[in-house]
C-alpha positions as CSV (number, residue, x, y, z in Angstrom):
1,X,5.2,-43.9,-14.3
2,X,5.0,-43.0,-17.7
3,X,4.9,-39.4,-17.2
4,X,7.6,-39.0,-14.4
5,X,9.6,-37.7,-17.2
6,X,7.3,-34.6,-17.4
7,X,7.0,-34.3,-14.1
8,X,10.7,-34.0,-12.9
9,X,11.3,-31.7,-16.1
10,X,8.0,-29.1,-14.9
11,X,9.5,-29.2,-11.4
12,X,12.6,-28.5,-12.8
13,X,11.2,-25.1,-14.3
14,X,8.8,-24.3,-11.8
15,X,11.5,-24.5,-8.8
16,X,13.7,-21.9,-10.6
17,X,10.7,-19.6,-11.6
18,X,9.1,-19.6,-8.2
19,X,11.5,-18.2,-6.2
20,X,11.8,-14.8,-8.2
21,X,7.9,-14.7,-8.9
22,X,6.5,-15.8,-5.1
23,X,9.0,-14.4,-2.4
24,X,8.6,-11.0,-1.5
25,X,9.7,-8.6,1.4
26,X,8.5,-5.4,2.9
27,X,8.3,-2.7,0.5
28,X,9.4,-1.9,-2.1
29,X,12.6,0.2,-1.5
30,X,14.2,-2.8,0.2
31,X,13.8,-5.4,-2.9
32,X,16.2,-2.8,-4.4
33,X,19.0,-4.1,-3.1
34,X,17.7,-7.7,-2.3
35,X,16.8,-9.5,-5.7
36,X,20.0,-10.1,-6.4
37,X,20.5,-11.8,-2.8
38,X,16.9,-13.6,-3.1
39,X,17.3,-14.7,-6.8
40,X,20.7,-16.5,-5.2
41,X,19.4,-17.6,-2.0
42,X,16.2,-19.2,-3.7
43,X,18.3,-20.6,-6.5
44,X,20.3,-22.7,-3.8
45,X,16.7,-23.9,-2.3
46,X,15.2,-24.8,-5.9
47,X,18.8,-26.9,-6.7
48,X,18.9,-28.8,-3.5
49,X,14.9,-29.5,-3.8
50,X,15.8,-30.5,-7.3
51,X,18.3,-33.0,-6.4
52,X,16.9,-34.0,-3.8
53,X,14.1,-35.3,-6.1
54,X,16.1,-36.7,-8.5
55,X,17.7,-38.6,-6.2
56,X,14.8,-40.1,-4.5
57,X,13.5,-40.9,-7.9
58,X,16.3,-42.8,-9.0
59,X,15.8,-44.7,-5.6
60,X,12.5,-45.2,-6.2
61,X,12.7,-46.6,-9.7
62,X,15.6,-48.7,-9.1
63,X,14.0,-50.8,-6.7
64,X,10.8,-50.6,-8.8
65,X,13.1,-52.3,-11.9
66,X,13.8,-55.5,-9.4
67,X,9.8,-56.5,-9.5
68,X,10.2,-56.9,-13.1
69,X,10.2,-60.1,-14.9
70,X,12.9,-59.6,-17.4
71,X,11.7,-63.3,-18.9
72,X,8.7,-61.7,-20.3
73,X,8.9,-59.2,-23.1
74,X,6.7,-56.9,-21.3
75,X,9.1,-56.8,-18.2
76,X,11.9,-56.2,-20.6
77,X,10.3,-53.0,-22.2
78,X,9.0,-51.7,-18.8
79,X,12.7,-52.2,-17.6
80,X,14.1,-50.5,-20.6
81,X,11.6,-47.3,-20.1
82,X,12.5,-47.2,-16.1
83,X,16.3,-47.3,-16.9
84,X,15.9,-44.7,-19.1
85,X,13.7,-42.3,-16.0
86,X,16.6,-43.4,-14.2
87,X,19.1,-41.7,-16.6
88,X,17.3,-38.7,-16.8
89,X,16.8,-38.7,-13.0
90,X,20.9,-38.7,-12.5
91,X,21.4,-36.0,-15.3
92,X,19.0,-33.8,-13.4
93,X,20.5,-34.6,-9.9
94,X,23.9,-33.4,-11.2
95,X,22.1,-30.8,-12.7
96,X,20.9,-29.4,-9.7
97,X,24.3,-29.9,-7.7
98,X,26.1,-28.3,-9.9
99,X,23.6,-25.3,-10.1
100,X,23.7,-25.7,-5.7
101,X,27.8,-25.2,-6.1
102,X,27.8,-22.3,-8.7
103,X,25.1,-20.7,-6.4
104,X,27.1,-21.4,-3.1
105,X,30.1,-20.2,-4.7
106,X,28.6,-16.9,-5.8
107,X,27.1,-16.2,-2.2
108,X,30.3,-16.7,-0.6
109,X,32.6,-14.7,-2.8
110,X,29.4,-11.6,-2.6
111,X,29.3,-12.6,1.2
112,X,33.3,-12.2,2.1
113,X,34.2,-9.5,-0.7
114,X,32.3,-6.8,-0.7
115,X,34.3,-4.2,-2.4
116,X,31.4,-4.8,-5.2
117,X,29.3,-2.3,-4.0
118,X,31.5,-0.9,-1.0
119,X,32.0,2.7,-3.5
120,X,28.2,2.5,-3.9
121,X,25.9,4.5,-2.7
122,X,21.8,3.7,-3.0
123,X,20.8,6.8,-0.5
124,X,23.2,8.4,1.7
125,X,21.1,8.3,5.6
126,X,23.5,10.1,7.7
127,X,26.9,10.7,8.2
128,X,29.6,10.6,11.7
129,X,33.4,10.1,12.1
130,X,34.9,7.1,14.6
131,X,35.7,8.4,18.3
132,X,39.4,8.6,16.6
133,X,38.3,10.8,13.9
134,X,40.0,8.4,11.6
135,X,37.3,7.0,10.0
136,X,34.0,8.1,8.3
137,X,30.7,5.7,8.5
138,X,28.0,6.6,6.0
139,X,24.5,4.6,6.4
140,X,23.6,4.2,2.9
141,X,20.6,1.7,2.8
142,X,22.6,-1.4,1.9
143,X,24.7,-1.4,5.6
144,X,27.4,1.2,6.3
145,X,29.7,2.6,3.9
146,X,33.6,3.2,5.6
147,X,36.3,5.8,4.3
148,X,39.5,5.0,5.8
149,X,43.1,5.3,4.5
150,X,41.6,6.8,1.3
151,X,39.5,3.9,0.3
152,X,35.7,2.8,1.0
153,X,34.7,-0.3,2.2
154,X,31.9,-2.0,3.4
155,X,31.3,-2.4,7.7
156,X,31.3,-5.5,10.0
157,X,27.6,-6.8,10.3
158,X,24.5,-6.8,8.6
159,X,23.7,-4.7,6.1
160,X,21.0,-3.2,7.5
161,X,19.0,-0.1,6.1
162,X,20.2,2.4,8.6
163,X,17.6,5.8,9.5
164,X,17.9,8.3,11.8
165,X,21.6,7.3,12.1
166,X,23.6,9.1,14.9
167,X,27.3,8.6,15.5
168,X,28.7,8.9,19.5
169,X,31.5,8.8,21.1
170,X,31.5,5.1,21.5
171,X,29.6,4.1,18.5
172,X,25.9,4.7,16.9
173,X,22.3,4.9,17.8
174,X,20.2,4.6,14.8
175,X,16.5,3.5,13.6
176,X,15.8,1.9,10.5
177,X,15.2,-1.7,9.0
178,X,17.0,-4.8,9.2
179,X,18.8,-6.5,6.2
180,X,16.5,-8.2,4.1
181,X,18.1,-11.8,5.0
182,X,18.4,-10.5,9.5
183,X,16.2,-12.4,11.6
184,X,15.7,-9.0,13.4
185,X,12.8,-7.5,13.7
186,X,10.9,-4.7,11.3
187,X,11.1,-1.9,11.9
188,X,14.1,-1.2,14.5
189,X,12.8,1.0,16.9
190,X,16.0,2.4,18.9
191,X,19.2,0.2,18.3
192,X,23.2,1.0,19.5
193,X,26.1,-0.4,18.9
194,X,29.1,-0.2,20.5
195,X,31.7,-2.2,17.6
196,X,30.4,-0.4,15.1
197,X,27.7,-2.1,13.6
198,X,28.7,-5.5,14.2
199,X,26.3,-6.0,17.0
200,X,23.2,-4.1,17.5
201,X,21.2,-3.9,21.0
202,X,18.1,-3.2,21.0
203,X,16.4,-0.5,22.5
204,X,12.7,1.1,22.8
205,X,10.1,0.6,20.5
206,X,11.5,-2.6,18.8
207,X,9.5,-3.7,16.1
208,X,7.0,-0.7,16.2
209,X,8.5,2.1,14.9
210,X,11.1,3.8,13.0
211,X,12.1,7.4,13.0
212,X,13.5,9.3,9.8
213,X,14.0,12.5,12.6
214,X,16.5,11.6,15.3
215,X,19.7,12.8,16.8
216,X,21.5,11.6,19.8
217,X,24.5,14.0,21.7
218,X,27.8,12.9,21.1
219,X,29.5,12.7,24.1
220,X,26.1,12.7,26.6
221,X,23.7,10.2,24.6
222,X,20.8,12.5,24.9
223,X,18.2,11.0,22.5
224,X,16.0,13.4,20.3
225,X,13.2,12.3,17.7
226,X,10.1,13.5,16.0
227,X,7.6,10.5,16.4
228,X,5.3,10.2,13.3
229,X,2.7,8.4,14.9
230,X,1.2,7.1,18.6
231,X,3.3,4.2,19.9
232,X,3.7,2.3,23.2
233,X,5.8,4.8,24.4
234,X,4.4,7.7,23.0
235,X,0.8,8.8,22.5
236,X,0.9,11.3,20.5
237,X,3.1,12.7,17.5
238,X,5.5,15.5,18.2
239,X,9.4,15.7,19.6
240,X,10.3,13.4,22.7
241,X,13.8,13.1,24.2
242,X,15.2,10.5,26.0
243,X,18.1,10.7,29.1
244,X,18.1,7.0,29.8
245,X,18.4,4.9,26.7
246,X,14.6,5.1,25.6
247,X,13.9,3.8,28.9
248,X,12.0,6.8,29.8
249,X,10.5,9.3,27.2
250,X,9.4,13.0,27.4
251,X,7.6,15.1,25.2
252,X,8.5,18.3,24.5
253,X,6.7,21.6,23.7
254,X,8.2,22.9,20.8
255,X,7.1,26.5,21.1
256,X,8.7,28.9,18.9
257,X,9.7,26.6,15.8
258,X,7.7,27.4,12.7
259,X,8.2,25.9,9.7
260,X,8.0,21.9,8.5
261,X,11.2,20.4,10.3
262,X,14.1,19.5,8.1
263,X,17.0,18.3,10.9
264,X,17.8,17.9,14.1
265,X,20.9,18.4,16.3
266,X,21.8,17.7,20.0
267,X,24.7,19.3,21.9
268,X,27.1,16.8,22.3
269,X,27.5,17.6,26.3
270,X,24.8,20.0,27.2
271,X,21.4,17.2,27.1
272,X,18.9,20.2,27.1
273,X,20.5,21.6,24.7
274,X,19.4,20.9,20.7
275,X,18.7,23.0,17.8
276,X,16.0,22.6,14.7
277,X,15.9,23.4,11.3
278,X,13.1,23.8,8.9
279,X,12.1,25.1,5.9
280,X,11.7,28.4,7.3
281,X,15.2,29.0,9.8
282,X,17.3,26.8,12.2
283,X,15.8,27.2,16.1
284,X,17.7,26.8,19.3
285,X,16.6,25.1,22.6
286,X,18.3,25.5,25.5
287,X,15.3,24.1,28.0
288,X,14.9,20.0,26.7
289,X,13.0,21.2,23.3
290,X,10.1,23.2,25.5
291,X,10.9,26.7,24.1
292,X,13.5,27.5,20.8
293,X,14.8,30.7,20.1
294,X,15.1,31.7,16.0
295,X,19.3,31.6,14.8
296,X,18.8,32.2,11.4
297,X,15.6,32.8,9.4
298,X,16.6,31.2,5.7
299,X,15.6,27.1,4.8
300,X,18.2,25.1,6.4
301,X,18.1,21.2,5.8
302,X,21.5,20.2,7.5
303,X,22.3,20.4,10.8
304,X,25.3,19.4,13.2
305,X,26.9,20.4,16.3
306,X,30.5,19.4,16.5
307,X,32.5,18.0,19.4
308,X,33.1,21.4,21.1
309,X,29.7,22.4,20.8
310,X,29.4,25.3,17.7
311,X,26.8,24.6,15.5
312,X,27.4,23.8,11.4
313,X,24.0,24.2,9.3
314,X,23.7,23.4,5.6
315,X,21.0,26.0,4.1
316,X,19.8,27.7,0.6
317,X,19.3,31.5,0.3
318,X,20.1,33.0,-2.9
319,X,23.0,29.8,-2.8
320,X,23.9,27.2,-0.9
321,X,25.5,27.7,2.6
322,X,27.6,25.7,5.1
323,X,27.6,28.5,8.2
324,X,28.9,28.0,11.5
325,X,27.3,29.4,14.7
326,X,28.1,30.3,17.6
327,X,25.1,29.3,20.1
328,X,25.8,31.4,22.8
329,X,25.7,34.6,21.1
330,X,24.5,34.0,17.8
331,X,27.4,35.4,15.6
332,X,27.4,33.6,12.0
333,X,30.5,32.1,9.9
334,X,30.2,31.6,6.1
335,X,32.6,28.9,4.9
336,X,33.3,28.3,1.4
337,X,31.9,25.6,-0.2
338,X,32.9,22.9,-3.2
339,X,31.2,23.3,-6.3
340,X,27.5,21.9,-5.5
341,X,25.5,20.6,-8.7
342,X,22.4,22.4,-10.0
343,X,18.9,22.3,-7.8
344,X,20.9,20.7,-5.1
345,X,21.6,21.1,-1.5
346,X,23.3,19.5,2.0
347,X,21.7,16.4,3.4
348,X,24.1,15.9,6.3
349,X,27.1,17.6,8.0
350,X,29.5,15.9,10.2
351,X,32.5,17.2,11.8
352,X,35.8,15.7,13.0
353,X,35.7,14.8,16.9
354,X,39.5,15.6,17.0
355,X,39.4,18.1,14.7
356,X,36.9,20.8,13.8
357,X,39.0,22.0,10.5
358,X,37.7,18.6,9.4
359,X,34.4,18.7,8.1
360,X,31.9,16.4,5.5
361,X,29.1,17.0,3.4
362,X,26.6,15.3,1.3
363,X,24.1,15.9,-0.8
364,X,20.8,15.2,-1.9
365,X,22.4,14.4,-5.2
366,X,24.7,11.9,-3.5
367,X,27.9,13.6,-3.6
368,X,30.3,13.4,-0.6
369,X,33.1,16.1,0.0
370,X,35.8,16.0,2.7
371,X,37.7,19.2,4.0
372,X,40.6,19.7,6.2
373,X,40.9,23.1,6.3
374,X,37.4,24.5,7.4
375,X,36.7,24.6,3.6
376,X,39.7,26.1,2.2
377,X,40.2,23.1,-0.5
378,X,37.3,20.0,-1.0
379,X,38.4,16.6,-2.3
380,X,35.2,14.7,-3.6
381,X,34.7,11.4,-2.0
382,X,31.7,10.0,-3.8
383,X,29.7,11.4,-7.2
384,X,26.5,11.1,-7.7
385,X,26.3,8.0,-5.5
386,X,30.0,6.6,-6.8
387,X,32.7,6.8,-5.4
388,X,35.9,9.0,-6.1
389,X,39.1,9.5,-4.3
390,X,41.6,11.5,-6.8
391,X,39.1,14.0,-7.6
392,X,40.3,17.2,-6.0
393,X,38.8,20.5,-6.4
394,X,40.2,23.7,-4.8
395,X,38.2,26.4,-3.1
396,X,39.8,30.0,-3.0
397,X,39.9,30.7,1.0
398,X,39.3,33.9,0.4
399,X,36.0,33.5,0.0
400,X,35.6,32.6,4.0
401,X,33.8,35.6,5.2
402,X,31.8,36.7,8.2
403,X,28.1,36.6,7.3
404,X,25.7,38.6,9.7
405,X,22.7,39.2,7.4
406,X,19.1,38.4,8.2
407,X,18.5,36.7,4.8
408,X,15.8,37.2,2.5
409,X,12.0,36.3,2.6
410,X,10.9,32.6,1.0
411,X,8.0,31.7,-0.2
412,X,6.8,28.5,1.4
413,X,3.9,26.7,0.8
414,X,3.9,22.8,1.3
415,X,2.0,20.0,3.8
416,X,3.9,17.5,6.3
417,X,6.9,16.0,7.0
418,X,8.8,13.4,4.3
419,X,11.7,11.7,5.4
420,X,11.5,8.6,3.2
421,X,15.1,9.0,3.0
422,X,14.8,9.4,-0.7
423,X,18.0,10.8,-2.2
424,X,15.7,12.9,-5.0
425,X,16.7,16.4,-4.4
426,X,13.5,18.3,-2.2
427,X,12.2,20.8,-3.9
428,X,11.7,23.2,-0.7
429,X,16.2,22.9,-0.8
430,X,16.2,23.5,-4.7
431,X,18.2,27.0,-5.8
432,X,15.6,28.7,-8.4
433,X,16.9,31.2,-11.2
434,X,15.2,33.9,-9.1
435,X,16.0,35.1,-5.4
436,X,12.6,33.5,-4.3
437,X,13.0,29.7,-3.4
438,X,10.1,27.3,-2.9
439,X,10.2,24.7,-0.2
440,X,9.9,21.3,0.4
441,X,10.9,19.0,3.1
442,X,14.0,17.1,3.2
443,X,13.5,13.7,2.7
């Protein structure tokens, strides 16, 4: 017993270190965001195990103190050394409740208020408007991000890290990864929800898969996805469609497209409708994905068909573009855009269900900009990944202008798809000081 001293103090370090050092989750993007949450979570394990201990010890050596003969001076000085364990014992039990309270206290006020990180933005994975069209939901890694009433603010449920994110009509579909404390499993597969993240159903391919590429129709839940590898769905990579909520898939023929694939976009009520873009031109389908037609032959790497069907694209020529097509005949709509930053470009486009004058971008740089007026004026959301809501910055609409050219040639020369979801600008979307762009594929 003469060393029980040592021991309690080296589990008293060790439980604290361990947690940090030995607990790890799946890669390495996620432990981003979790540390903090782990570091806290594991610091409430180690201070209950601590007191725990202590208190057993004190226990323990309390009853060992009654065998003593305090007659004899060796019962007296073993007596003396055990009350003193025992005092060390309680100052390490309260110790370890108090550390158990500060820690309980800190993950309750991060678990109900989470305007901490709400105007933060890790990586931007999609973007969609509410039903309503009052309300913008923005996957960004760390759960969904909400504008509403001028403000952002963090979404009902578990912050999962959200891919392949699609708002509908009555919710989302998305892929993706669950929250690193979610008893769900890795990787999604297909999930919906239908309160807005608060529940998620699961779908196909649960726990086998998760798609970067996907888009589902608005108003017609038509499923789209590129599938990266063979699955028990799917044997073979390539672009499969749904009808039926993953229940049945079919795989398309994709003849036509040309180019490594940027985006994707389903009509919101024609299923075989859905368009492409690559790094070479955005590509229509108007037969389930079998056959696609070329729209417009420069690098696009946004895509996103509105509520009454016209077709918004985000692509880089000699600058950067937000055009509006019409599908049927092809006729093209330059809109005037904010002020995008240097060696940037779109990520993702959505438009208002209720209102097609309201549009939003983001970039690759992690700026967010809002317009109700088809791009006459921008207000900037979120900079660089924070978020801003005074900073306004007008766009002359003059500058909307029919824009029928063919574009110029690009040079393009790079291998496979990479949608990590990686908010590092590509460099296949990067404007270059000369006409010529080089490609890359959005992430």
């Amino acid at each position: 017993m003469k060393n029980i001293k040592s021991i309690l103090l080296s589990i008293l370090v060790l439980m604290m270190m361990f947690p940090i050092q030995a607990f790890g989750h799946e890669g390495e993007e996620r432990s981003e965001t979790s540390t903090f949450s782990l570091v806290v979570d594991y610091s409430m394990i180690a201070a209950s195990v601590i007191t725990i201990l202590a208190i057993i010890t004190v226990v323990v050596l309390n009853n060992k103190q009654k065998a003593f003969d305090v007659k004899k001076k060796e019962g007296q000085i073993r007596k003396k050394h055990y009350q003193k364990l025992v005092k060390i014992s309680k100052w390490i039990a309260i110790f370890g409740i108090v550390a158990l309270l500060i820690s309980g206290a800190i993950k309750m006020f991060n678990g109900d208020n989470g305007s901490e990180s709400s105007g933060e933005f890790m990586h931007i994975h999609g973007l969609g408007f509410t039903n309503d069209g009052s309300e913008i939901y923005v996957p960004a890694h760390d759960g969904l991000k909400v504008f509403r009433n001028g403000q952002w603010s963090g979404a009902a449920g578990e912050k999962h890290d959200y891919m392949g994110f699609s708002m509908v009509d009555d919710g989302f579909y998305s892929s993706g990864h669950p929250a690193p404390d979610s008893s769900m499993k890795n990787p999604f597969g297909i999930v919906r929800s239908t309160n807005l993240g608060e529940d998620l159903k699961t779908l196909g391919l649960y726990g086998e898969i998760d798609f970067h590429a996907m888009d589902v129709g608005y108003n017609n839940h038509a499923i789209y996805v590129f599938n990266p590898q063979e699955n028990s769905q799917m044997d073979d990579t390539g672009m499969y469609y749904s009808l039926d909520d993953t229940k049945t898939w079919n795989k398309t023929g994709m003849k036509g497209i040309k180019g490594q694939v940027a985006a994707i976009a389903v009509h919101p009520n024609q299923e075989e409708v859905v368009a492409v873009s690559t790094n070479q031109g955005i590509f229509l389908s108007k037969d389930f994905g079998d056959t696609f037609e070329e729209l417009y032959n420069v690098p696009t790497s946004a895509l996103s068909f509105s509520n009454q069907g016209t077709l918004y694209a985000g692509s880089v020529s000699s600058k950067v573009e937000l055009t509006q097509i019409n599908t049927e005949n092809g006729e093209r709509t330059s809109l005037p855009l904010p002020s995008i930053k240097e060696e940037d470009a779109i990520s993702y486009i959505a438009i208002n269900p209720q209102n097609e004058q309201q549009i939003v971008i983001s970039t690759f740089k992690k700026d967010i900009f809002s317009t109700g007026d088809r791009g006459g004026s921008w207000s900037q959301l979120v900079d660089e990944g924070k978020s801003v809501t005074q900073n306004k910055e007008e766009v002359s609409s003059s500058s909307l202008e029919s824009d029928t050219s063919e574009g110029q040639s690009h040079a393009m020369d790079h291998s496979g798809m990479n949608m990590s979801g990686s908010s590092d600008v590509p460099e296949n979307f990067k404007l270059q000081k000369s006409p010529s762009i080089q490609l890359a594929q959005k992430p």
